[in-house]
N, C-alpha and C positions, 0 to 999 in steps of 0.2 A: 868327235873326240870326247871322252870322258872327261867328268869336273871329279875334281879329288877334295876332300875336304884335309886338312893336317891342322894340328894343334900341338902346342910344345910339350914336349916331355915331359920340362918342369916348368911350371908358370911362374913359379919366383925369379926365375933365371930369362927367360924368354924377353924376346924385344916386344913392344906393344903390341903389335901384327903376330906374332904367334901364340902371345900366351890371351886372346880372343877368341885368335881359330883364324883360319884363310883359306880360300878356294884355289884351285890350278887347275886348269885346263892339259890336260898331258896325253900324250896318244900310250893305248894300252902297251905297246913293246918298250916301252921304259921304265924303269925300276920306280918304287915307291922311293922319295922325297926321303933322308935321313937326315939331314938338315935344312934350318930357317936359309932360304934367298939371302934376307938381309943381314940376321945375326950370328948365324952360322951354330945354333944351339940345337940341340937334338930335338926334331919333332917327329910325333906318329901319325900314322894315317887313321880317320876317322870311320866310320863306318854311317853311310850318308842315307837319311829316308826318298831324298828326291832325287826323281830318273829324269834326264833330259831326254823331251821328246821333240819331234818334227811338232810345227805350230799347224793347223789344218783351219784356213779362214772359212773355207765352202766346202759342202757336200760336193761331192764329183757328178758331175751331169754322166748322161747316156753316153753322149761325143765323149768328153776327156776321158771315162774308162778305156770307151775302144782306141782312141789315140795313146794311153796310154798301153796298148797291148790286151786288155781284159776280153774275156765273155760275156758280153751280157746278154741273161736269159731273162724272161718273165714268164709268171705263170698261168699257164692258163686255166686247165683244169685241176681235180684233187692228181697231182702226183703229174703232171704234164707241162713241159716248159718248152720255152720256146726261144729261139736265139734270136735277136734283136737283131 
């Protein structure tokens, strides 16, 4: 699920939580946020630098690619691979 970032419209108006900024976690087939949760005042959607990604603790061994479905090849010579 995507995070959304909103900030209020007007920040003189806004409740403490929107006129800072706040995240939402929201799945993509729902409309953009036109109001604060808690104040109920107009806010917009930001436009956010940071992407959520999978966390990756280890490199994938030889096993967990092919358990996960993969090819693995190594190579042997210039332009010569070989399936593992």
């Amino acid at each position: 699920m995507p995070i959304y970032e909103y900030i209020s419209a007007d920040p003189e108006k806004g409740c403490r939580i929107c006129r800072k900024g706040f995240e939402l976690r929201r799945p993509i087939s729902r409309p953009p946020l036109e109001k604060c949760p808690l104040c109920q005042n107009p806010v917009k959607k930001l436009i956010s630098q940071r992407v959520s990604s999978p966390a990756i603790n280890k490199p994938l061994s030889v096993s967990d690619a092919k358990k996960a479905g993969f090819t693995v090849l190594e190579r042997r010579d210039q332009g010569t691979y070989e399936k593992l």
